[in-house]
mmCIF file as gemmi writes it, N, C-alpha and C atoms, coordinates in Angstrom:
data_model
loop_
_atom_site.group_PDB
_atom_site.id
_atom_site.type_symbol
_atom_site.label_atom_id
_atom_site.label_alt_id
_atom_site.label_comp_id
_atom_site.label_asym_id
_atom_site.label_entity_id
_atom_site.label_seq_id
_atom_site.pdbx_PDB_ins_code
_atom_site.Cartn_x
_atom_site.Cartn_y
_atom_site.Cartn_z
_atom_site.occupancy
_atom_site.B_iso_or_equiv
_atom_site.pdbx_formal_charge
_atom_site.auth_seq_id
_atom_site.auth_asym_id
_atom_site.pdbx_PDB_model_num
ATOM 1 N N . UNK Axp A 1 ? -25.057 59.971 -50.267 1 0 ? 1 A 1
ATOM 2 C CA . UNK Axp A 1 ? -24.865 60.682 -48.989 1 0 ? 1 A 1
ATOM 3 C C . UNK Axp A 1 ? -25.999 61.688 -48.774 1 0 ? 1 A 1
ATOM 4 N N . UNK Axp A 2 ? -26.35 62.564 -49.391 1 0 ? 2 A 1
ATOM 5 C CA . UNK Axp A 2 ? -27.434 63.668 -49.269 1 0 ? 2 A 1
ATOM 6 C C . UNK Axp A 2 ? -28.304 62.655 -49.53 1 0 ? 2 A 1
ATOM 7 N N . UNK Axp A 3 ? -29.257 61.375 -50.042 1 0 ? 3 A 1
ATOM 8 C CA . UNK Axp A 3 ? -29.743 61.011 -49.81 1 0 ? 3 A 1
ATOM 9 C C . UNK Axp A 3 ? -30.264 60.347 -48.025 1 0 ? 3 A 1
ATOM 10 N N . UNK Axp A 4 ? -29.616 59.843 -47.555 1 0 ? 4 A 1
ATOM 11 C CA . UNK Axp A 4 ? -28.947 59.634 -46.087 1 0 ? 4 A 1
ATOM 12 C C . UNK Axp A 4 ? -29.18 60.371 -45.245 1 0 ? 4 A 1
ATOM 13 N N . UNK Axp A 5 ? -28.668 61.748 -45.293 1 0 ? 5 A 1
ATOM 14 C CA . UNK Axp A 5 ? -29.039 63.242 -45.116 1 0 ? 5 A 1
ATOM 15 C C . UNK Axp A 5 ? -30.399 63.932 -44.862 1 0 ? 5 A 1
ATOM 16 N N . UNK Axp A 6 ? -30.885 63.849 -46.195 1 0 ? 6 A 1
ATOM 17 C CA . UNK Axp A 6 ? -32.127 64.062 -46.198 1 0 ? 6 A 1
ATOM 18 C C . UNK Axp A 6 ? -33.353 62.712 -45.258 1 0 ? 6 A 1
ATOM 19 N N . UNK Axp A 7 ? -32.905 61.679 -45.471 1 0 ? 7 A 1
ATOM 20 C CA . UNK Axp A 7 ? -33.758 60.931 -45.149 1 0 ? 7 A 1
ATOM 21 C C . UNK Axp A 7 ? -33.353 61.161 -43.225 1 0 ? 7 A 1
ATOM 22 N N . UNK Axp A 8 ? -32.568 60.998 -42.626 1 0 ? 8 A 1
ATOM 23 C CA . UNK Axp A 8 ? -31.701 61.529 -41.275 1 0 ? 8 A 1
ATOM 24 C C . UNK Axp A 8 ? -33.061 62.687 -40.656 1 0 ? 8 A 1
ATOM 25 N N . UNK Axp A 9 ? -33.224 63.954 -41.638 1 0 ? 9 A 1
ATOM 26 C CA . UNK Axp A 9 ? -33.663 64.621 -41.329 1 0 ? 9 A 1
ATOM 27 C C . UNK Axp A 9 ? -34.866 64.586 -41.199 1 0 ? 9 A 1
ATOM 28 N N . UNK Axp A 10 ? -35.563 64.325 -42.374 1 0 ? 10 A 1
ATOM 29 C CA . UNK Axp A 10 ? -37.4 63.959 -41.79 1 0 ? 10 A 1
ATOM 30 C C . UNK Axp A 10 ? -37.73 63.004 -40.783 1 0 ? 10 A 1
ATOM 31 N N . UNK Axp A 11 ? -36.448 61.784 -40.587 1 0 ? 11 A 1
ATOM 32 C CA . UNK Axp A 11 ? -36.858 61.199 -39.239 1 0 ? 11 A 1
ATOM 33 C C . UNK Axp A 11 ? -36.801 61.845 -38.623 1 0 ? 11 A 1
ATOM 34 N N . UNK Axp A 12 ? -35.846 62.756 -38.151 1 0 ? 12 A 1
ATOM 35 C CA . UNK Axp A 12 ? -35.374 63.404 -36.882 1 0 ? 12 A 1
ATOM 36 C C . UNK Axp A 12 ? -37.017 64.409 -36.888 1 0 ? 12 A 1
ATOM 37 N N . UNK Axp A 13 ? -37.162 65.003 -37.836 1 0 ? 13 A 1
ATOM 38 C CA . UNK Axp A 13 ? -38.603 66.116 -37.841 1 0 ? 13 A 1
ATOM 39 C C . UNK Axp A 13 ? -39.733 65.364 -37.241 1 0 ? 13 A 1
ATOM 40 N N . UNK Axp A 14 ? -40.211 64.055 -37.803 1 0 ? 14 A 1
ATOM 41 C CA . UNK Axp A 14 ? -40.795 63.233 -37.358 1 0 ? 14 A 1
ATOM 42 C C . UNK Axp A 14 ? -41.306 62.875 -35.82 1 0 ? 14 A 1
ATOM 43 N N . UNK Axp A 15 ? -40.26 62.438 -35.105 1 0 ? 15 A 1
ATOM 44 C CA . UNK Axp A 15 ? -39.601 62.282 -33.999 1 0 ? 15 A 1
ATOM 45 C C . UNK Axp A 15 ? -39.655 63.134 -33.239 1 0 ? 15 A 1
ATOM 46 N N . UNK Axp A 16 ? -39.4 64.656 -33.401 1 0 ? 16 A 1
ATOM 47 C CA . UNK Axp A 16 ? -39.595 65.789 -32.812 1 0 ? 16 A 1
ATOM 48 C C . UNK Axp A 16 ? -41.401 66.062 -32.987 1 0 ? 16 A 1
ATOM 49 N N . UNK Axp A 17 ? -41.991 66.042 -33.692 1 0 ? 17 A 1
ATOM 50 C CA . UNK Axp A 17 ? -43.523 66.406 -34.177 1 0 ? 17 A 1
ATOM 51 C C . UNK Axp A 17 ? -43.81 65.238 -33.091 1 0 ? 17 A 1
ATOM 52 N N . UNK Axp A 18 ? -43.64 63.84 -32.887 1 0 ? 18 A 1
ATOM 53 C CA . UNK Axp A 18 ? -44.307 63.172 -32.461 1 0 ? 18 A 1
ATOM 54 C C . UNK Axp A 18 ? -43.907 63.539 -30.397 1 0 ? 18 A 1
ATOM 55 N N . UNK Axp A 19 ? -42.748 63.815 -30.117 1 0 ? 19 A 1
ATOM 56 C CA . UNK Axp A 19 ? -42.692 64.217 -29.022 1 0 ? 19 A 1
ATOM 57 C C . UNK Axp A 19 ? -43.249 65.543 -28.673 1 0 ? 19 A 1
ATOM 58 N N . UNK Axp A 20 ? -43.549 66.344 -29.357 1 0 ? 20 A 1
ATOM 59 C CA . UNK Axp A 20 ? -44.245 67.204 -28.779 1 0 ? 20 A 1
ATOM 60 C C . UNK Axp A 20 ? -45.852 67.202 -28.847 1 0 ? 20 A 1
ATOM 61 N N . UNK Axp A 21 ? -46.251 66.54 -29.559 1 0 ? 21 A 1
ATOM 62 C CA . UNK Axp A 21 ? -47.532 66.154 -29.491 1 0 ? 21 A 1
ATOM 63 C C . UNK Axp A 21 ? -48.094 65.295 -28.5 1 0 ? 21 A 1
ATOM 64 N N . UNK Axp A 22 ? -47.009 64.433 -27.82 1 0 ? 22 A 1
ATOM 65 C CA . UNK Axp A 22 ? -46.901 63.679 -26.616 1 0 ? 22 A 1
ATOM 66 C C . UNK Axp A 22 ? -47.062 64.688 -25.738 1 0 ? 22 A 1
ATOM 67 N N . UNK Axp A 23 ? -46.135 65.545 -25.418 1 0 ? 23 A 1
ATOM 68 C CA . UNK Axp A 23 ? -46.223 66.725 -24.597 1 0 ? 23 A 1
ATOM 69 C C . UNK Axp A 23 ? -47.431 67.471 -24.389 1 0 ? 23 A 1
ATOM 70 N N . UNK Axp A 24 ? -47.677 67.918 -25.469 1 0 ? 24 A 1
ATOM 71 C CA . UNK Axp A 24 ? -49.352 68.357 -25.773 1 0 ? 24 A 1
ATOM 72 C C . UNK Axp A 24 ? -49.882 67.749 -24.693 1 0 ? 24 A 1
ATOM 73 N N . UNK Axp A 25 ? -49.993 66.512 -25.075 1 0 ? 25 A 1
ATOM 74 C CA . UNK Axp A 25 ? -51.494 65.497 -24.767 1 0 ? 25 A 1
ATOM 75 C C . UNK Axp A 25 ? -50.956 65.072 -23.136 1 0 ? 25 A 1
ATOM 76 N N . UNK Axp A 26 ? -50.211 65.155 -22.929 1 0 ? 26 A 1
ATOM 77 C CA . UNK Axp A 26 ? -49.079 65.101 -21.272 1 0 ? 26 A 1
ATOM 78 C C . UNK Axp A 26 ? -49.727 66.393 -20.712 1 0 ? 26 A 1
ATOM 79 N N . UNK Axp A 27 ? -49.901 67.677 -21.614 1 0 ? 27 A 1
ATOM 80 C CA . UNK Axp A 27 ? -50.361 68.319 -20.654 1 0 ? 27 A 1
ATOM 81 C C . UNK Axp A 27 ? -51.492 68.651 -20.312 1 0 ? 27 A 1
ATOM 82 N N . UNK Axp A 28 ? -52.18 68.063 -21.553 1 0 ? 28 A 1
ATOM 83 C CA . UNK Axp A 28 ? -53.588 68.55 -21.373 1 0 ? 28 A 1
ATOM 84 C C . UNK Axp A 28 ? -54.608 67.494 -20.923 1 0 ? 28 A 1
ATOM 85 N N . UNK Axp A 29 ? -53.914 66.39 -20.17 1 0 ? 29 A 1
ATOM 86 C CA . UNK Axp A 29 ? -54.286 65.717 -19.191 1 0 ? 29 A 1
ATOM 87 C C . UNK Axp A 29 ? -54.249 65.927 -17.616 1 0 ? 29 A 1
ATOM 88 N N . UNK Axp A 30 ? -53.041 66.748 -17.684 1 0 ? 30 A 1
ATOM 89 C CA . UNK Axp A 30 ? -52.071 67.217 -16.448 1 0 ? 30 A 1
ATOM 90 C C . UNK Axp A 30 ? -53.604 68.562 -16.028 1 0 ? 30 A 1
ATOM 91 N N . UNK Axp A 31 ? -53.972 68.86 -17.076 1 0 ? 31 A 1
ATOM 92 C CA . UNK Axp A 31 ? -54.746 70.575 -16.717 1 0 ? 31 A 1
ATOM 93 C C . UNK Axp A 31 ? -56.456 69.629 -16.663 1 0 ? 31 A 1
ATOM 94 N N . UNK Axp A 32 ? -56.797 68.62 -17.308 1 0 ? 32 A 1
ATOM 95 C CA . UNK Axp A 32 ? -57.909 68.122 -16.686 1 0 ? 32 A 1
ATOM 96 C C . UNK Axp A 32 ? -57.734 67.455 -15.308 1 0 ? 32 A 1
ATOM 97 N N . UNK Axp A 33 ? -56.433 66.828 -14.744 1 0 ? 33 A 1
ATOM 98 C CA . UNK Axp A 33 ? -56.436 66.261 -13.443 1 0 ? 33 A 1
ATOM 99 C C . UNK Axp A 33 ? -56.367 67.368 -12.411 1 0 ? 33 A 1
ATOM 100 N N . UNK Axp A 34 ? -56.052 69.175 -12.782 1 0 ? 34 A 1
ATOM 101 C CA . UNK Axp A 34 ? -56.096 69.653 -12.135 1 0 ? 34 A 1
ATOM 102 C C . UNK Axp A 34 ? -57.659 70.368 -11.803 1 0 ? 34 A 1
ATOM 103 N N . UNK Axp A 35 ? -58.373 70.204 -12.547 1 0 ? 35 A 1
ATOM 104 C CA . UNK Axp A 35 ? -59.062 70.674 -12.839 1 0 ? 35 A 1
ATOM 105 C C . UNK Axp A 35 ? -60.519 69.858 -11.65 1 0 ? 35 A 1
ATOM 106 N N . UNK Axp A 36 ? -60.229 68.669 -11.826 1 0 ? 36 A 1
ATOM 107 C CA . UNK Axp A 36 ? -60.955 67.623 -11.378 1 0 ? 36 A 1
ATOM 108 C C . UNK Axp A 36 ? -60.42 67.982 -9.716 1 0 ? 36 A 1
ATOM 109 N N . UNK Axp A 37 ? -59.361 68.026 -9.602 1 0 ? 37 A 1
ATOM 110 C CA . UNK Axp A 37 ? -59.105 68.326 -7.856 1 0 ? 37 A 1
ATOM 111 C C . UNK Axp A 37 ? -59.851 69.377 -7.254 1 0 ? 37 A 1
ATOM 112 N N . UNK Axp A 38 ? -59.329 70.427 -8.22 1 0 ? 38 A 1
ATOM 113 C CA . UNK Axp A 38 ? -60.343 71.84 -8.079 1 0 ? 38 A 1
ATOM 114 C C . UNK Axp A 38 ? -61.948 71.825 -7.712 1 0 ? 38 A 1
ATOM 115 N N . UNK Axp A 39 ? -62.592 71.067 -8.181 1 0 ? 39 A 1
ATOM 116 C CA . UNK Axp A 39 ? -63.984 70.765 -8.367 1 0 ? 39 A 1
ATOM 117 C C . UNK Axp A 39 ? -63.874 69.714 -6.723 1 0 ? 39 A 1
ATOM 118 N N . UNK Axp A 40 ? -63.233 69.01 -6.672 1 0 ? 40 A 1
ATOM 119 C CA . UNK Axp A 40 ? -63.612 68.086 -5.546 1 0 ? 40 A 1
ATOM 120 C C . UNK Axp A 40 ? -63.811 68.858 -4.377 1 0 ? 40 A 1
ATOM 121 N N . UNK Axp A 41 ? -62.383 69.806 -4.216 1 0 ? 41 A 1
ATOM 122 C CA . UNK Axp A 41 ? -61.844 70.735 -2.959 1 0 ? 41 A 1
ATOM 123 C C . UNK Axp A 41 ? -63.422 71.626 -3.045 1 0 ? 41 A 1
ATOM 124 N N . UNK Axp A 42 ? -63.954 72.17 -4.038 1 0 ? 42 A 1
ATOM 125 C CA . UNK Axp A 42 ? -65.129 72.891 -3.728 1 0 ? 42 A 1
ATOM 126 C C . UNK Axp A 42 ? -66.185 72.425 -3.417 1 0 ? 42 A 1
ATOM 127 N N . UNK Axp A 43 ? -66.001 71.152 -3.902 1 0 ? 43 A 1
ATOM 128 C CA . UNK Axp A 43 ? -67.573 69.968 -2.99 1 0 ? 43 A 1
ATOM 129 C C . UNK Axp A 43 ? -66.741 69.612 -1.801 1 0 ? 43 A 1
ATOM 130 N N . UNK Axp A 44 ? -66.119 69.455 -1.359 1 0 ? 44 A 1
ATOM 131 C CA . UNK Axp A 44 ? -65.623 68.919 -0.064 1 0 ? 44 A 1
ATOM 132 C C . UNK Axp A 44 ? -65.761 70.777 0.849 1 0 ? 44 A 1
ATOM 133 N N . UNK Axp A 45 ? -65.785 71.334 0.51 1 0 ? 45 A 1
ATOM 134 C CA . UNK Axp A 45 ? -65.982 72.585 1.12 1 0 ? 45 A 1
ATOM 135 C C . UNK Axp A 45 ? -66.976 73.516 1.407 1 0 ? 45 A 1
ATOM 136 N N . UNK Axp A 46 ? -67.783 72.958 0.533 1 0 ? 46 A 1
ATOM 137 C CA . UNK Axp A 46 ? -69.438 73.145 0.474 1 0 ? 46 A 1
ATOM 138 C C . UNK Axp A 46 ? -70.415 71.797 1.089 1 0 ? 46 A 1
């Protein structure tokens, strides 16, 4: 059982490490696409 347990848990840690690293990379795509609009709006304005 605590074998089970333990093993339960580093998936679950796993799983969590890998979704937030998703997140990460979710956002730091999200802040280059904003970034890229930013730059257009100032050539389209110039």
């Amino acid at each position: 059982m605590k074998k089970n347990t333990l093993a339960a848990l580093i998936l679950t840690t796993l799983a969590a490490g890998q979704l937030a690293s998703l997140q990460a990379h979710a956002a730091g795509q999200l802040n280059v696409w904003e970034d890229i609009k930013k730059i257009r709006w100032h050539q389209n304005r110039g």
